[in-house]
N, CA and C of each residue as an Amber inpcrd file, in Angstrom:
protein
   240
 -38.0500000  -3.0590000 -59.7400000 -37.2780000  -4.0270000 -60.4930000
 -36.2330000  -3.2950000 -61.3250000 -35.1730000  -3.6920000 -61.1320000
 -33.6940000  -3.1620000 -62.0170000 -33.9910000  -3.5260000 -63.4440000
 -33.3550000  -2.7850000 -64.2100000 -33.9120000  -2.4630000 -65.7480000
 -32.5910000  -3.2730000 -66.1910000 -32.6780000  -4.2660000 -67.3310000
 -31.5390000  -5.4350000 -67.6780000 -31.3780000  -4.8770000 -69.3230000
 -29.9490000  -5.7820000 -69.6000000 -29.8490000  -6.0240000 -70.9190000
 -30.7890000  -6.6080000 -72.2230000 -31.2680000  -6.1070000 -73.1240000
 -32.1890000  -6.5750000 -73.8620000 -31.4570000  -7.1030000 -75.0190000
 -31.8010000  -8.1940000 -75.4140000 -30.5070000  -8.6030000 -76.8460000
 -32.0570000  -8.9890000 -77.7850000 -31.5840000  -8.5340000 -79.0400000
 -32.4660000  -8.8020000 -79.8720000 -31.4400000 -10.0100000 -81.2310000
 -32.3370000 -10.5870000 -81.5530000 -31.4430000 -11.1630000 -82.3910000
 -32.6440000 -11.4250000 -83.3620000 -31.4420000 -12.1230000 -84.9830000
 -32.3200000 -12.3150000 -86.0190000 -31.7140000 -13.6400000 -86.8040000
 -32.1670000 -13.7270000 -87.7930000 -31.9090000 -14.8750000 -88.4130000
 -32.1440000 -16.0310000 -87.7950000 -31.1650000 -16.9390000 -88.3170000
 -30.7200000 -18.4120000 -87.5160000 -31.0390000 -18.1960000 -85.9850000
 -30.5690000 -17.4770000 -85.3370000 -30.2260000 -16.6910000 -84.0120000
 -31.6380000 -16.8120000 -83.4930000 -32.4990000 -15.9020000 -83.7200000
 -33.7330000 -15.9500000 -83.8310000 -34.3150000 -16.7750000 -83.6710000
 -34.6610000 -17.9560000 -84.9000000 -34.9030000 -18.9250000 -85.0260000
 -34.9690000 -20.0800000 -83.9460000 -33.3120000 -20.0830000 -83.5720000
 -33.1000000 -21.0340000 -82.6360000 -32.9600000 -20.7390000 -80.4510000
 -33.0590000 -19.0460000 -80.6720000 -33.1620000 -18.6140000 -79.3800000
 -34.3430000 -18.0770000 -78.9130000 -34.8310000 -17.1660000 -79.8630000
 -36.1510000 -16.1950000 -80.1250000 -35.7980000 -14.9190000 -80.4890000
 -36.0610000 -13.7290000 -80.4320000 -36.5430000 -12.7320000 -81.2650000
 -35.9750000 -11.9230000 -80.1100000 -36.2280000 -11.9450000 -78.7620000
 -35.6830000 -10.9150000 -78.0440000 -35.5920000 -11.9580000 -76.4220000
 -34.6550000 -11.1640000 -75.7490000 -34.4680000 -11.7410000 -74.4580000
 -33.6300000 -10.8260000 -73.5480000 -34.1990000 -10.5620000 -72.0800000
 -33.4170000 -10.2840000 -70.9490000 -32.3550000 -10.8070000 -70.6140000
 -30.6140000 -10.2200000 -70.6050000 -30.1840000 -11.1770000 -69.9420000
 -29.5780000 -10.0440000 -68.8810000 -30.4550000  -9.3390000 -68.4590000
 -29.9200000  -8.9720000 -67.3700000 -28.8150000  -7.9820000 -66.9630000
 -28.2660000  -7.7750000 -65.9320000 -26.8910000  -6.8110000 -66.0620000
 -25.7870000  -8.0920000 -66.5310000 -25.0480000  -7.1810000 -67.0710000
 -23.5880000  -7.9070000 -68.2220000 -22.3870000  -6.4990000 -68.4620000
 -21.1800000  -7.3730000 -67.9550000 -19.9990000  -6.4660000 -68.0180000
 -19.9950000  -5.8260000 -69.3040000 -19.7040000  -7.0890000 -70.7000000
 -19.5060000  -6.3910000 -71.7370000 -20.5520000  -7.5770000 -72.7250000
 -20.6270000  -6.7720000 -73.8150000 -20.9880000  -7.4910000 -75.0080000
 -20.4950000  -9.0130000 -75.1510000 -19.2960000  -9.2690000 -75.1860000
 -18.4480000 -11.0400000 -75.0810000 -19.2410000 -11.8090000 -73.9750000
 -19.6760000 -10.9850000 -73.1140000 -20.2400000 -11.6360000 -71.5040000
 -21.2250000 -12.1730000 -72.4210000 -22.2920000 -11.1810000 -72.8850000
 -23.3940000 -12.2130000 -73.5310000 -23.5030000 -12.8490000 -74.6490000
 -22.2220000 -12.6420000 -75.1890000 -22.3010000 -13.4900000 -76.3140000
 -21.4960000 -14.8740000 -76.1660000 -20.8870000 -14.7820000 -74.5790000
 -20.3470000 -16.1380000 -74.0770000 -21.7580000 -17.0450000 -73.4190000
 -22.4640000 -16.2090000 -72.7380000 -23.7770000 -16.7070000 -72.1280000
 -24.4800000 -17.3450000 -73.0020000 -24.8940000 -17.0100000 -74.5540000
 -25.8250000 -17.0770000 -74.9360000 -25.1860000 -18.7780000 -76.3260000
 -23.7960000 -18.7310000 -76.0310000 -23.1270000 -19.8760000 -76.9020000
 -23.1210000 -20.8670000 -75.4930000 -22.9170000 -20.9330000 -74.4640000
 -23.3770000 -21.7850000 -73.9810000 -24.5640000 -22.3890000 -73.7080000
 -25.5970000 -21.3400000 -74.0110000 -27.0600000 -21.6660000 -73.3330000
 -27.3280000 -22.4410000 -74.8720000 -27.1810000 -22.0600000 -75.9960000
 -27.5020000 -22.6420000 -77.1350000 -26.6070000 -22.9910000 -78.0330000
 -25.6570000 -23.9730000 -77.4580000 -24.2040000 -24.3710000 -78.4070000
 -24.4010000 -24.6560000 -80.0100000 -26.1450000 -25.0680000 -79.9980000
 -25.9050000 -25.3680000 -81.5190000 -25.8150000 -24.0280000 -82.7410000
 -25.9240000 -22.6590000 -82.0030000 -25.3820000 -21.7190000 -83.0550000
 -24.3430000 -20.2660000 -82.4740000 -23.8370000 -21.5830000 -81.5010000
 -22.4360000 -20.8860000 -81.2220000 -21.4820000 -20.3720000 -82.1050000
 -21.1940000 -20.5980000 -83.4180000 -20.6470000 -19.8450000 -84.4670000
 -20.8950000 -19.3510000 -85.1060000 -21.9880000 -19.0540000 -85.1890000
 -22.9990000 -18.3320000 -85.4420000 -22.9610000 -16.8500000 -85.0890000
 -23.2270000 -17.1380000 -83.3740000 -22.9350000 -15.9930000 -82.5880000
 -21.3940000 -15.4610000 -82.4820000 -20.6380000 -16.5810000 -82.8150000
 -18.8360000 -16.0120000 -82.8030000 -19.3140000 -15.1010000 -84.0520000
 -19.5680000 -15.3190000 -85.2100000 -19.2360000 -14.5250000 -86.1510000
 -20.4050000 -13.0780000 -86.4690000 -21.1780000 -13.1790000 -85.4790000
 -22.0940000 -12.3250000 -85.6530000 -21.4980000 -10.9940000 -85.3460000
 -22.3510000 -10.1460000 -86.3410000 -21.8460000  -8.9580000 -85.4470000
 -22.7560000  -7.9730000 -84.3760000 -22.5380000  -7.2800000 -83.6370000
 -23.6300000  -6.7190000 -82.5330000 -23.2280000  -5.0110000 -82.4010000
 -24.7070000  -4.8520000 -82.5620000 -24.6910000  -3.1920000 -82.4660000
 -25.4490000  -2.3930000 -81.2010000 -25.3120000  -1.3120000 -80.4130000
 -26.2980000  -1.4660000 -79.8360000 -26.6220000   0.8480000 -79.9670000
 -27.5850000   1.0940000 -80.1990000 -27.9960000   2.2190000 -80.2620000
 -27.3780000   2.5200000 -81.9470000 -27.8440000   1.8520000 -82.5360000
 -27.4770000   1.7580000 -84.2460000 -26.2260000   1.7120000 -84.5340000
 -24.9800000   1.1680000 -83.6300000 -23.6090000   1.4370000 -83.8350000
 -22.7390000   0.0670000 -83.2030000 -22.1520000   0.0320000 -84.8310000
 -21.6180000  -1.7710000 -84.7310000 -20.7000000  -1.7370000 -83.3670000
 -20.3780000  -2.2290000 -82.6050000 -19.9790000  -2.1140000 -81.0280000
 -18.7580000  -3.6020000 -81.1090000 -17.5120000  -3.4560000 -80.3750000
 -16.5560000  -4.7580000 -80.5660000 -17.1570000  -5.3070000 -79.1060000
 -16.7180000  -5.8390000 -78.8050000 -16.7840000  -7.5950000 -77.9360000
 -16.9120000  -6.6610000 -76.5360000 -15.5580000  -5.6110000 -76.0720000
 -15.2420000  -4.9240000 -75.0230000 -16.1930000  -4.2150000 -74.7800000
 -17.3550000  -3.8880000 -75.3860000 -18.3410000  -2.4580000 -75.4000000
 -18.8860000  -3.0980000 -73.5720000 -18.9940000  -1.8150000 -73.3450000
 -19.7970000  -1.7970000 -71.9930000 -20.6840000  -1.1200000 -72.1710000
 -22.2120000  -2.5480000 -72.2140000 -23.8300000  -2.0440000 -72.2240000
 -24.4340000  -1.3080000 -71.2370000 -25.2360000  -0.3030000 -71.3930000
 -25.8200000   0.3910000 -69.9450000 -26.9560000  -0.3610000 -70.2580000
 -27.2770000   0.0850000 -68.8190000 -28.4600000  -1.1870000 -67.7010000
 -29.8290000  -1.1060000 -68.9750000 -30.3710000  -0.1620000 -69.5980000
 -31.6200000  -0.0910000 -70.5240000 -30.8760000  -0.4920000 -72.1420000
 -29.7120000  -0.8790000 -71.7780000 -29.3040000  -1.0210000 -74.1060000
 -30.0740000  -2.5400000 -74.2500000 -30.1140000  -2.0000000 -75.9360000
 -30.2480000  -3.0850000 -76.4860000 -29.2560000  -3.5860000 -77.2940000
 -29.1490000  -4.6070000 -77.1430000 -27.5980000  -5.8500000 -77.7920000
 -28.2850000  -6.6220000 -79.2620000 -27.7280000  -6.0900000 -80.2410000
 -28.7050000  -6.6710000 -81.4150000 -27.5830000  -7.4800000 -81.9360000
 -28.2110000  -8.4940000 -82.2160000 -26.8900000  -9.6250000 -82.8190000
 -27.1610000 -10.0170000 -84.4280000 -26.8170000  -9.6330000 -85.1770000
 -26.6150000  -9.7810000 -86.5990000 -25.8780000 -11.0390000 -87.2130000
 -26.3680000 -12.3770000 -87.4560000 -25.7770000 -13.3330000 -87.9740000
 -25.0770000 -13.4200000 -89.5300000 -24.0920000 -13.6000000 -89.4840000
 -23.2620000 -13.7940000 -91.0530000 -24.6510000 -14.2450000 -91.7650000
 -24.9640000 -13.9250000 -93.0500000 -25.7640000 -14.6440000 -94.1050000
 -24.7710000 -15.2720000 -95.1590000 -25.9100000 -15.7410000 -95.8920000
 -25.3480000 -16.2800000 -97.1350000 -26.2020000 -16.5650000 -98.0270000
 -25.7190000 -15.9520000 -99.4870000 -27.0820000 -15.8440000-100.2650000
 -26.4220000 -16.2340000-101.6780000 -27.2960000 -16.5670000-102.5550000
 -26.5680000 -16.6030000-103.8850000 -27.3540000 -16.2100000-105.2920000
């Protein structure tokens, strides 16, 4: 079995997708963060404004994941 993209997410994100998920091979970072606003539109801006790191290093939209990374998605907070 071919070894896939692992996205971890937190917060809201979390909450409303789960905690971790396969999505498989993916061109770039935008690929799954387009996949993952359609699969769950209700925190599609969420995921627009999130930011994603993968091997401890904040990564832009263009990053190209290898087949074992992990895609960690960091949701905007808000605290007071």
């Amino acid at each position: 079995m071919e070894a896939g993209v692992k996205v971890l997410l937190y917060g809201r994100l979390s909450d409303a997708i789960g905690r971790e998920i396969d999505v498989g091979a993916v061109d770039t970072v935008a690929e799954v963060r387009r996949r993952l606003a359609t699969d769950y539109p209700a925190v599609s801006a969420a995921l627009r404004r999130s930011r994603s790191f993968v091997r401890d290093q904040l990564v832009a939209d263009d990053f190209v994941p290898q087949a074992d990374d992990v895609i960690e998605f960091l949701p905007p907070v808000s605290g007071g």
